[in-house]
C-alpha positions in Angstrom: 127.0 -78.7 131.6 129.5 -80.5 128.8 132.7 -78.3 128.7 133.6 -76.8 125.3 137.4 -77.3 124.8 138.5 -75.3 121.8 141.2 -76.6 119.7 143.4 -73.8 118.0 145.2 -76.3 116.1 144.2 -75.1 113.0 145.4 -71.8 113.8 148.6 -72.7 113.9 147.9 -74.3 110.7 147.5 -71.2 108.9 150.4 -69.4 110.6 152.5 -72.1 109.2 151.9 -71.7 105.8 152.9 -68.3 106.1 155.8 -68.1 108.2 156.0 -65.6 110.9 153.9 -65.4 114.2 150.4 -64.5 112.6 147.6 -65.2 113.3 148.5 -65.7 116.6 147.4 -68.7 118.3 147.5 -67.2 121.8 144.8 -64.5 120.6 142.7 -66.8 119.1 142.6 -69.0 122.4 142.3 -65.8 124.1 139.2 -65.0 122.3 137.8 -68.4 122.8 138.1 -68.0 127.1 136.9 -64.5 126.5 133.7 -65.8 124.5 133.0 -68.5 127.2 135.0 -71.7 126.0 135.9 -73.6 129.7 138.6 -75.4 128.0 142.0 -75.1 125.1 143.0 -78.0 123.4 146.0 -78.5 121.5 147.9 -81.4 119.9 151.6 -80.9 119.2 152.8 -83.4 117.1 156.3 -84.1 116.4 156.7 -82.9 113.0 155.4 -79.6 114.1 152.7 -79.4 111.4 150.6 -77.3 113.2 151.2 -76.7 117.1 154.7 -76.0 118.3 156.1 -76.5 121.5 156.6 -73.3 122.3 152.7 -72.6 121.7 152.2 -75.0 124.1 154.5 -72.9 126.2 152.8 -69.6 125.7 149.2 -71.2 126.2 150.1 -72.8 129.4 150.9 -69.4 130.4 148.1 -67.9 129.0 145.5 -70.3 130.9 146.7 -70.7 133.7 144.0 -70.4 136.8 141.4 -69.7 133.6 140.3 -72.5 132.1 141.3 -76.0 131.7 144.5 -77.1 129.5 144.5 -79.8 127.2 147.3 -81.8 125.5 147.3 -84.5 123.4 149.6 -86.6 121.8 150.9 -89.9 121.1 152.9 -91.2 124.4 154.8 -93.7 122.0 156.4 -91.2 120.2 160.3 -90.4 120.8 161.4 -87.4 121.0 163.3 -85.4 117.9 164.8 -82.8 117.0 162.5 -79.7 118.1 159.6 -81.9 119.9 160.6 -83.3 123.8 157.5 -85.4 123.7 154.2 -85.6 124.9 155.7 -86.2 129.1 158.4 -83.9 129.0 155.7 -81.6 127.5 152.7 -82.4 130.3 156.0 -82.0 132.7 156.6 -78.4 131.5 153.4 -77.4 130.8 151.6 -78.7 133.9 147.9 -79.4 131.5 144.5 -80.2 133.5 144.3 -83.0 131.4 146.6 -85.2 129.1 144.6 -86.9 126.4 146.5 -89.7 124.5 146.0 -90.4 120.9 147.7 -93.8 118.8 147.9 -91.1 116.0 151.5 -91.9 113.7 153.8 -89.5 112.0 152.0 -90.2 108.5 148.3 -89.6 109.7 146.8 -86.7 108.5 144.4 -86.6 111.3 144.1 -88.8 114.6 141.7 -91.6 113.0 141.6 -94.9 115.5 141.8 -95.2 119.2 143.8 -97.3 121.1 143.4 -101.0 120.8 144.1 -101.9 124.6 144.4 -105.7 124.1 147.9 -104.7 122.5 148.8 -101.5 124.0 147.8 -101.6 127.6 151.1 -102.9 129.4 152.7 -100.1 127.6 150.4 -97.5 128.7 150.2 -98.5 132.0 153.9 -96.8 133.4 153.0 -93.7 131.0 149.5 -93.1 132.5 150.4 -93.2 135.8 153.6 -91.2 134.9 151.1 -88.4 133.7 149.2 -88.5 136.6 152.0 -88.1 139.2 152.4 -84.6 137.1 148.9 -83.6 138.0 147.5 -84.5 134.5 143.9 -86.2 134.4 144.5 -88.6 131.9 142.2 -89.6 129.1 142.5 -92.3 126.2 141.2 -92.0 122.6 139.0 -94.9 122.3 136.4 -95.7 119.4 133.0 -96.5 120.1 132.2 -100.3 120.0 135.5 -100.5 121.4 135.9 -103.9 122.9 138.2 -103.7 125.5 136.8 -100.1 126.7 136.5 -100.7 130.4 140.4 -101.6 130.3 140.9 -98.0 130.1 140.0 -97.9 133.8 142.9 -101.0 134.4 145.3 -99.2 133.1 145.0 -95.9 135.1 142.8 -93.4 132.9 140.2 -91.5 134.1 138.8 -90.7 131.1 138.3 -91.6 127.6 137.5 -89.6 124.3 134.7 -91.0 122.5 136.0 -91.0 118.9 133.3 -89.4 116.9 134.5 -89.0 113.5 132.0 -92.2 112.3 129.1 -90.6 113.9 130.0 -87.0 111.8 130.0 -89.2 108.9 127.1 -91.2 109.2 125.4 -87.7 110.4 126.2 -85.9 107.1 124.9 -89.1 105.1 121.6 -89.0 107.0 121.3 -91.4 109.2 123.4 -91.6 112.1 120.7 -93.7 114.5 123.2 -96.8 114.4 126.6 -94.3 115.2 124.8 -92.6 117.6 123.4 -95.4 120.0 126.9 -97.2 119.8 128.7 -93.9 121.1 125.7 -94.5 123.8 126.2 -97.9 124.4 130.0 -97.1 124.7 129.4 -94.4 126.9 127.5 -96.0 129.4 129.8 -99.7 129.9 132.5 -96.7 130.5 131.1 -94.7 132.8 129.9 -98.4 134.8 133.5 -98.9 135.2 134.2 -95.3 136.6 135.6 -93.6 133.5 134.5 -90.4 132.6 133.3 -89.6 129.0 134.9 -87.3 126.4 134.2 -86.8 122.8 135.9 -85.3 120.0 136.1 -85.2 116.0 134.4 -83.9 113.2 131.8 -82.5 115.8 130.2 -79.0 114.6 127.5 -76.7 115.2 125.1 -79.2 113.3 125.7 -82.8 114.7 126.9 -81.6 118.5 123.4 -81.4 119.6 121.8 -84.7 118.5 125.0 -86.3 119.8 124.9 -84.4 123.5 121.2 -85.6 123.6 121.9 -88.8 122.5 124.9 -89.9 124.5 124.4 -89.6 128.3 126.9 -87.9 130.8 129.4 -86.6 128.2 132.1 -84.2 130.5 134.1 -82.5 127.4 133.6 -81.9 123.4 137.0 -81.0 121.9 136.6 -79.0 118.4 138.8 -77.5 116.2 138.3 -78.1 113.4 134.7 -77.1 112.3 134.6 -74.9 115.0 138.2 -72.7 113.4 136.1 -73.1 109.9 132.7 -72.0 110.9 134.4 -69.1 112.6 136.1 -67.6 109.2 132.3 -66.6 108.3 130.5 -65.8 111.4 133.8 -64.7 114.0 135.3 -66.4 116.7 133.7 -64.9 119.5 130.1 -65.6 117.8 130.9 -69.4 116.9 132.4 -70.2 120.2 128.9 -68.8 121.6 126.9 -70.8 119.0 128.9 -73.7 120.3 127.8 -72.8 123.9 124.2 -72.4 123.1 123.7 -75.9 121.5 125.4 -77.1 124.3 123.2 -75.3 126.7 120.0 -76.6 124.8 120.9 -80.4 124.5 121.5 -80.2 128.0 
């Protein structure tokens, strides 16, 4: 069955815009495990908007011989003041997986996937870094991507299906074209070796249609419908909401 990664990011989010320590992103992931979630996502970025690197600390801790750890971040980024970046992070941290993401300091959200026709020499050294840490490594890709099985040249194992188009075209109605290019994607990856992530803008009301119509997918990351959904219904009952569509696309 697809794993459901839960990404507290937005958590944090609201404890930032606060100050102090609450709400706590180490409960809230603690609730997610507790409610069934076989995964914890979070994406430290180096202006610390939302994750910190001493929640990514405390969650390694917390996980540990649980459920799988996921970090992602850009690999291209320096390190600054208050952010080692993402290896010495994966290095401390010791994730399951380490998911890289082209995302810059001025993006509001991660919104592209690598373009591997530019970036692949320099990924090359940094994915197999990651690996010789014990990290699984997957690459934010888009669907349609055309340079996808290059992922597998440069050392991934995985990529994440970016699925932010497919939410959109969902909402608007008609996500038939969005859906069979995830599809299409999925497949020339997985013919290389390359397993199959997915992640953004997924919720309760596209994740089934897209589990049914992409084959093999290993992982959804959510966050951010998911942290929404769950200010009306709880956390405990979205993350089994979440669980159940899984269980009935499958």
């Amino acid at each position: 069955m697809t794993v459901l990664s839960v990404n507290v990011n937005k958590v944090a989010v609201l404890r930032n815009s606060r100050g102090g320590s609450e709400p706590s992103v180490v409960a809230a992931a603690e609730a997610a495990i507790r409610a069934g979630a076989g995964g914890i996502t979070v994406h430290p970025r180096p202006d610390q908007r939302h994750i910190r690197p001493g929640d990514v600390r405390d969650l390694a801790a917390l996980v540990a011989g649980r459920v799988e750890y996921n970090l992602e971040g850009n690999p291209f980024a320096p390190p600054r003041e208050g952010y080692p970046g993402l290896l010495a992070l994966v290095a401390e941290a010791r994730p399951q997986q380490a998911t890289l993401v082209p995302d810059g300091d001025g993006q509001l959200t991660s919104d592209h996937g690598f373009d591997l026709a530019r970036d692949a020499a320099r990924l090359r050294p940094l994915v197999a870094e990651l690996k010789s840490l014990g990290a699984r490594v997957s690459l934010f890709m888009d669907a349609g991507a055309p340079d996808i099985e290059r992922a597998a040249d440069v050392g991934a194992d995985r990529i994440e299906l970016y699925t932010g188009p497919y939410a959109e075209a969902f909402a608007a109605g008609d996500a038939s074209a969005a859906l069979a290019l995830c599809a299409e994607t999925a497949r020339r990856a997985q013919a290389v070796g390359l397993g199959v992530n997915a992640g953004h803008d997924l919720s309760q009301a596209n994740l089934g249609a897209f589990l049914r119509g992409v084959p093999g997918v290993l992982e959804v990351s959510i966050g951010h419908a998911l942290v929404g959904e769950a200010l009306y219904a709880g956390l405990d009952a979205t993350v089994k909401a979440y669980l159940q569509v899984i269980r009935t696309a499958g």
